[in-house]
MIKOL-747475 format. One record per residue (C-alpha): x, y, z; residue in three letters; residue number from 1. Coordinates in steps of 0.25 Angstrom, whole numbers, padded with zeros to 4 digits. Example, Ala and Ser with C-alpha at 12.3 -4.5 7.8 and 13.67 -1.06 7.14 Angstrom:
     c1     c2     c3  type  seq
   0049  -0018   0031   ALA    1
   0055  -0004   0029   SER    2
//
This chain:
     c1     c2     c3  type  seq
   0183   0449   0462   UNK    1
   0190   0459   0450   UNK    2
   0202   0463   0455   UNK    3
   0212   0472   0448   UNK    4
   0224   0481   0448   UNK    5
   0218   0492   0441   UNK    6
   0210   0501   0450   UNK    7
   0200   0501   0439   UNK    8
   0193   0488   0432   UNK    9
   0190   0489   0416   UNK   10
   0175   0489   0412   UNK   11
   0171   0490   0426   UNK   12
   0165   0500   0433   UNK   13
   0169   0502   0449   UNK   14
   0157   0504   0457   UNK   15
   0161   0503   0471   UNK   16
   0174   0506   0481   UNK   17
   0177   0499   0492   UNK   18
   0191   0502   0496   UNK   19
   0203   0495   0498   UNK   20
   0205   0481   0501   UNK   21
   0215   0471   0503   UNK   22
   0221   0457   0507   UNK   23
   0234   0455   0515   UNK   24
   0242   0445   0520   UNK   25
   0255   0442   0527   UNK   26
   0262   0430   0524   UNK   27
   0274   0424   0530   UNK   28
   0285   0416   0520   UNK   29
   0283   0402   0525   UNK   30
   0298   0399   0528   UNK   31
   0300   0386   0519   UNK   32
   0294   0396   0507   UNK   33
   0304   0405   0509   UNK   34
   0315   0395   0513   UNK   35
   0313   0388   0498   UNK   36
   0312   0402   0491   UNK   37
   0326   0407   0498   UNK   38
   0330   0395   0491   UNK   39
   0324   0398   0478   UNK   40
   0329   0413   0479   UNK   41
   0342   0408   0478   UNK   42
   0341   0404   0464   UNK   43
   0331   0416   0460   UNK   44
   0319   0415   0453   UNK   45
   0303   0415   0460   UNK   46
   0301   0412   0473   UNK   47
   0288   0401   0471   UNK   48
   0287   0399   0486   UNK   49
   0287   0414   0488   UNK   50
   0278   0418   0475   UNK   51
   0268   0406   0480   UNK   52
   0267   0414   0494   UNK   53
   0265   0427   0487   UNK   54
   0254   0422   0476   UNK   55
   0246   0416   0490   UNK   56
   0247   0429   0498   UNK   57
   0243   0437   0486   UNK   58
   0231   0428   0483   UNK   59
   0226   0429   0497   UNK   60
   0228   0444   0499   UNK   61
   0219   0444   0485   UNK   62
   0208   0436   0493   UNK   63
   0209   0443   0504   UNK   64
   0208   0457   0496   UNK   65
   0195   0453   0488   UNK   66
   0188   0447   0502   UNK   67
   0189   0461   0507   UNK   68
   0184   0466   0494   UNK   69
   0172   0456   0491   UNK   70
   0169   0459   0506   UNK   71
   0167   0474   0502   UNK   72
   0158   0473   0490   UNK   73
   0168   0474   0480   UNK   74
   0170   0466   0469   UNK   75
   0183   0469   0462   UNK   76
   0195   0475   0467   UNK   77
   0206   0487   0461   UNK   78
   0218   0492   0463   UNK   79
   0221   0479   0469   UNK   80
   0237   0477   0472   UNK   81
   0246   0469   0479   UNK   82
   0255   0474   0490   UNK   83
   0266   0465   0498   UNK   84
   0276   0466   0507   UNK   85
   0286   0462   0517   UNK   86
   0285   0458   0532   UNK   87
   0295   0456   0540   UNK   88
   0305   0446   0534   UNK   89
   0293   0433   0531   UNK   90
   0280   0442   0530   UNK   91
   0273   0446   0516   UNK   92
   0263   0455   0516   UNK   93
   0254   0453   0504   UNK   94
   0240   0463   0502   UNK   95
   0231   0465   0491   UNK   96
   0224   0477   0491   UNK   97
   0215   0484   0481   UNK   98
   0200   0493   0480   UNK   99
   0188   0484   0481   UNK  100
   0178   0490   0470   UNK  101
   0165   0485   0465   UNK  102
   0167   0485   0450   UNK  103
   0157   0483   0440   UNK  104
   0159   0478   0427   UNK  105
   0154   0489   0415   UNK  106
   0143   0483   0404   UNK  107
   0144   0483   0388   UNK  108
   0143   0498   0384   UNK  109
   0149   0504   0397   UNK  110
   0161   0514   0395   UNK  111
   0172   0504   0401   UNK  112
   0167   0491   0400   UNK  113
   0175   0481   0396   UNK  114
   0174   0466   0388   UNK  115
   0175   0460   0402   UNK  116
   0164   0470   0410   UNK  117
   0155   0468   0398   UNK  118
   0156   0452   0401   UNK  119
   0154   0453   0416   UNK  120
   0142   0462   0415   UNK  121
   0136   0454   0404   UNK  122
   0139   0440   0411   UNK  123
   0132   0446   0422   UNK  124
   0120   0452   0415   UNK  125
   0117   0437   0408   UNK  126
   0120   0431   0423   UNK  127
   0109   0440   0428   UNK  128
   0098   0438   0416   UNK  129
   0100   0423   0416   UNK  130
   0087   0418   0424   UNK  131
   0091   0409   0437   UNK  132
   0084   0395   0440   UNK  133
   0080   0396   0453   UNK  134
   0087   0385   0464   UNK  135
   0081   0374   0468   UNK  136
   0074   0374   0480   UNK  137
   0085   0367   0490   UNK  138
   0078   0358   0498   UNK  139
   0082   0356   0514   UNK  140
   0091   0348   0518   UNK  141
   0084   0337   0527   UNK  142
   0087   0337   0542   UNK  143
   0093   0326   0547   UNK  144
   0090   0324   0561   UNK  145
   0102   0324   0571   UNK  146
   0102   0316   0583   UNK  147
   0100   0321   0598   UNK  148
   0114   0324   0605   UNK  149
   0119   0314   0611   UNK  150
   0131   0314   0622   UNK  151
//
């Protein structure tokens, strides 16, 4: 899935809109995390315990955002930001959030393409005219037979 910060994508043409998507979640500092980073802020500098956390939440927020997406049809995502906040005085509120589009990539000669669109519809021209061998026939797995039921 493309996903970018712009709300448009270079050499690529947006066909379809299907609204606003997102991934959330609410994390709670787990306490012997926050306990060594109290420690740590004492001196200054990063936090790696606290930065760790963060990195995961964001990741999975980012997961959860292209599910909804890929469950709507799209296949790229703009506009897509980050927003987080503060609950109470353990909880973090992470949520990715963005338009799910389906975007396709502009050919060799079309106003707005760029080198990358030219590659992707040009690798996908040559995937689709190289002939196929068919599979082989799979054959059936034999039946073993079970015994009767027994108590």
């Amino acid at each position: 899935m493309l996903i970018v910060t712009s709300n448009k994508i270079p050499g690529h043409r947006i066909d379809a809109v299907f609204g606003e998507v997102m991934g959330l979640t609410v994390r709670s500092r787990d306490i012997g995390a926050q306990v060594m980073a109290g420690f740590r802020s004492l001196g200054g500098g990063e936090l790696p315990e606290m930065t760790k956390a963060l990195y995961e939440s964001r990741q999975e927020v980012m997961a959860r955002m292209v599910t909804e997406a890929q469950q709507r049809g799209a296949n790229a995502i703009v506009a897509m930001r980050f927003d987080t906040s503060e609950m109470g005085g353990n909880w973090t509120e992470v949520c990715a959030y963005g338009t799910a589009v389906f975007a396709i990539p502009l050919a060799e000669g079309e106003p707005g393409a760029t080198g990358q669109s030219i590659y992707l519809t040009s690798a996908a021209a040559q995937q689709s005219t190289q002939p196929t061998t068919p599979a082989a026939p799979v054959a059936p797995a034999p039946q073993t037979p079970q015994p009767p039921f027994q108590q």
